[in-house]
C-alpha positions in Angstrom: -79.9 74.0 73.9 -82.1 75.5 76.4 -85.3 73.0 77.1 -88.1 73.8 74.9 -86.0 75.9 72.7 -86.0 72.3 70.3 -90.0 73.1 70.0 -89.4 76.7 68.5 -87.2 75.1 65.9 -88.6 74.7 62.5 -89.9 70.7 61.6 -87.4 70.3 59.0 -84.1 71.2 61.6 -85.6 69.7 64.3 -86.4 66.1 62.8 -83.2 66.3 60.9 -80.9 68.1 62.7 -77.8 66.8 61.2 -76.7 67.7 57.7 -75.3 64.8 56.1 -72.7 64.9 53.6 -73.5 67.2 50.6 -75.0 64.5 47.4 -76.4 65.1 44.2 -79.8 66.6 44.7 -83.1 64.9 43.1 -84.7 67.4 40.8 -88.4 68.7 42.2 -91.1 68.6 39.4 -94.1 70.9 40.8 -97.3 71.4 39.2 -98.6 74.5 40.0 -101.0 77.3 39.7 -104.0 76.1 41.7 -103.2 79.1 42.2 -100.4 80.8 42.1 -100.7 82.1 45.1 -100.3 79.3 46.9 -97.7 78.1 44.6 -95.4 80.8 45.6 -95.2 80.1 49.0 -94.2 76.3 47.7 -90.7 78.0 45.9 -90.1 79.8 49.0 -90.6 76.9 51.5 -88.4 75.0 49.3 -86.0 76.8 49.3 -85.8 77.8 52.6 -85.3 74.3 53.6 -82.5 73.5 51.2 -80.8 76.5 52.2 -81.0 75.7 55.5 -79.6 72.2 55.7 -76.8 72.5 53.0 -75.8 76.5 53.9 -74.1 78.2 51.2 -75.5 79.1 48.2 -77.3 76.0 47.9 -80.8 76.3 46.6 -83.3 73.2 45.3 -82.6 72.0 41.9 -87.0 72.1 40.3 -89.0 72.3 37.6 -92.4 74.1 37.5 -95.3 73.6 35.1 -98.1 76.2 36.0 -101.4 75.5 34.6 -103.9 77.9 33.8 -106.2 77.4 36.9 -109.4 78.9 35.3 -110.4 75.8 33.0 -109.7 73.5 35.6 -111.8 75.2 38.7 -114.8 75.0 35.5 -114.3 71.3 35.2 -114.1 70.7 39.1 -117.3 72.6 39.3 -119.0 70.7 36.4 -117.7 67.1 37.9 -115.8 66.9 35.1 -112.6 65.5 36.9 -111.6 62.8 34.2 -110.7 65.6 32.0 -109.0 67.8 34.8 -107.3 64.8 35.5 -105.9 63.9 31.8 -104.5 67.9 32.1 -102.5 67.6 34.8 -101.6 64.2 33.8 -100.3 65.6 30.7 -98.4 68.2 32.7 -96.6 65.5 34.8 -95.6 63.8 31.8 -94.0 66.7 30.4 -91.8 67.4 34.0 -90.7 63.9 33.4 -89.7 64.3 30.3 -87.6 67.0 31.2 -85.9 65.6 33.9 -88.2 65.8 37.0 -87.5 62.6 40.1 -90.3 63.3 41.6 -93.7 65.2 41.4 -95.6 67.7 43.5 -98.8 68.7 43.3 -99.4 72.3 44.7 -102.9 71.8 45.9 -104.7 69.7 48.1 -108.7 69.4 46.0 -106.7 68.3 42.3 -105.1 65.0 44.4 -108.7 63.8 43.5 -107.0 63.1 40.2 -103.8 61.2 42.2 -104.0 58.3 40.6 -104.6 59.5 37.1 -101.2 61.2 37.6 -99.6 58.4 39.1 -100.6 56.2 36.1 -99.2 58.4 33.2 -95.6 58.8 34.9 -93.2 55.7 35.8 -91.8 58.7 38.5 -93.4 59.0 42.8 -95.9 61.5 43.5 -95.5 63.1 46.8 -99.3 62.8 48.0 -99.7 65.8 49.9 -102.4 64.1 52.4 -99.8 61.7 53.8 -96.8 64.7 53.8 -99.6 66.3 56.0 -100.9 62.7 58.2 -97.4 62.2 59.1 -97.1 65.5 60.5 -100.2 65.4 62.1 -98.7 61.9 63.8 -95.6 63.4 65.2 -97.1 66.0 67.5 -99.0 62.8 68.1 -102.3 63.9 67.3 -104.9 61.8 66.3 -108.4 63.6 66.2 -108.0 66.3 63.6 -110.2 68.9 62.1 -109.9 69.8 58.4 -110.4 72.6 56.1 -110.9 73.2 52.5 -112.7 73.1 49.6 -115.8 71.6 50.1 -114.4 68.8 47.5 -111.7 68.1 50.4 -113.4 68.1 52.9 -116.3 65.9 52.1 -114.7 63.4 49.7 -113.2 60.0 50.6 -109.9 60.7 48.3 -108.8 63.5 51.0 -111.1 62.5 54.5 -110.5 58.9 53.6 -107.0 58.9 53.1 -105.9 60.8 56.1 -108.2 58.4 57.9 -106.5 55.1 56.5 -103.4 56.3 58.3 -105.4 56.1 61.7 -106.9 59.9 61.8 -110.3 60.6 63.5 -111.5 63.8 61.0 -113.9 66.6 61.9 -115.0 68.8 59.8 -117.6 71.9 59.6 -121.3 71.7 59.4 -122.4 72.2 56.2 -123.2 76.0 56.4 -119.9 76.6 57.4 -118.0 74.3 54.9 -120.0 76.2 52.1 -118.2 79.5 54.1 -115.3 77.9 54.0 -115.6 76.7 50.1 -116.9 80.8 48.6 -114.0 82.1 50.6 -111.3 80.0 48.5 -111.9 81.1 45.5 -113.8 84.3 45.4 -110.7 85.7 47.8 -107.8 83.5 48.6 -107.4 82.3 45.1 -107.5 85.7 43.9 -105.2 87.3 46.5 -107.6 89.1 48.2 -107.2 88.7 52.4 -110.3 90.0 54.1 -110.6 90.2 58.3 -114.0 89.5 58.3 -113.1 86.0 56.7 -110.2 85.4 58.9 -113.1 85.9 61.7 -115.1 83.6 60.2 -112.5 80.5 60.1 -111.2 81.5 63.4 -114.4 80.9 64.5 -115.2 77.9 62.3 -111.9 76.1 63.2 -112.8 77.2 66.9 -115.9 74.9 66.7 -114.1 71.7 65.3 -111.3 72.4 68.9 -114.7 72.4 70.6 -116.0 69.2 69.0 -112.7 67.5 69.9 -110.1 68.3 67.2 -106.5 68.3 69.0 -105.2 70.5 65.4 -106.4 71.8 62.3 -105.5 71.1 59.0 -105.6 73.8 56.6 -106.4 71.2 53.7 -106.7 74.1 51.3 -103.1 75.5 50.3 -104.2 79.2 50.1 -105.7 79.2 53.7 -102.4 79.7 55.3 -102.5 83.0 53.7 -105.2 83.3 56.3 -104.5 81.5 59.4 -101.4 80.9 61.0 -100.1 78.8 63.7 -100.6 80.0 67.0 -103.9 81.6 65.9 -105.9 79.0 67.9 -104.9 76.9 71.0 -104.8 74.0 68.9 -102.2 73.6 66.6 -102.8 74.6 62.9 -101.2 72.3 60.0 -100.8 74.4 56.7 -100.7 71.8 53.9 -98.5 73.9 51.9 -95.6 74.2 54.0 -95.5 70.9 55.4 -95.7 69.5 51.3 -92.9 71.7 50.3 -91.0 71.1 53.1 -91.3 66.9 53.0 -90.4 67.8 49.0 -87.3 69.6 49.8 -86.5 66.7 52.5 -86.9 64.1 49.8 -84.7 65.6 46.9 -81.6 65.4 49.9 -82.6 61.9 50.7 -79.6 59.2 49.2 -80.4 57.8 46.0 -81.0 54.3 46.4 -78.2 51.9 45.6 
């Protein structure tokens, strides 16, 4: 392999280069539809991944639950997170009922509810902020800047997190997490891409590499329908790829004996 070519290679070949011997797959449970969107690019990642370490016609053994996103976004916006919680709660409960080994939350602002999930299920949740911190880790990076909803990026269950695992996190000024926040879901989360909002979190993540941030995390799982790596010379982090693609990881993993 020509030197740097191993840099090129995608996370998931070139942390685990060598396929192991084919075994029973564990079966994904994703909750999704926060949007949909986003949740798409979660089946596709998936996928992807399984396809490329087992060959063949090997593709991830899931289940999906999509919710319907508009009551929840009403009960984030009114506070109301104990009963957003007991709803996607319910939804894990049903994925383990059919079968699921593991489950995946398709968003990064509705891990608020983590533990609530956690609680009514005797199966893992993937948390999607450590998927991410370890990531962030390996290209050994420690000062990071973070975008998403303004839920994300100002609570402790997302900022504090990422900083138990030793992360120094920057985030917008206000102004321009309230930017950030409108964009989300008056566009992203209804599939509409507009180039004067890529402009304007070019330019936002732009001021948190100026501040000090060695990467950005796009904390929000629609924004990498917005911003791609390469876009900025620090390193972008799409939440949504690297959760999908530690998920996919996982379901190959041996069972324990």
């Amino acid at each position: 392999m020509r030197a740097g070519a191993a840099d090129r290679m995608p996370f998931y070949l070139r942390t685990h280069a060598t396929t192991c011997s084919i075994q029973p797959m564990k079966t994904i449970g994703l909750i999704g539809g926060m949007s949909w969107e986003s949740t798409v690019s979660y089946y596709e990642a998936i996928k992807r991944v399984i396809a490329a370490r087992l060959g063949g016609l090997h593709s991830a053994e899931l289940l999906l639950y999509s919710v319907d996103f508009e009551p929840i976004e009403r009960l984030q916006r009114e506070d109301r997170w104990d009963e957003a919680g007991a709803l996607l709660a319910d939804a894990a409960g049903r994925l383990a009922g059919a079968g699921a080994d593991f489950v995946v939350l398709c968003t990064n602002t509705m891990h608020r509810v983590a533990p609530q999930i956690e609680a009514a299920v005797d199966i893992p949740l993937l948390h999607i902020a450590d998927a991410t911190a370890e990531r962030v880790h390996a290209a050994g990076i420690r000062r990071i800047g973070l975008l998403g909803t303004r839920f994300t990026m100002e609570q402790e269950f997302y900022r504090g997190r990422l900083a138990q695992s030793g992360l120094d996190v920057l985030v917008p000024e206000r102004e321009d997490r309230e930017r950030v926040h409108r964009v989300i879901y008056d566009e992203l989360c209804r599939g509409s891409i507009d180039a004067g909002s890529r402009s304007e979190y070019l330019r936002i993540a732009g001021s948190l590499a100026e501040a000090g941030a060695e990467g950005v995390i796009l904390g929000c799982t629609e924004i990498g329908m917005l911003l791609q790596d390469g876009d900025l010379r620090v390193p972008f982090f799409d939440t949504a790829q690297i959760h999908a693609e530690t998920a996919a990881l996982r379901a190959l993993e041996p069972a324990p004996r």
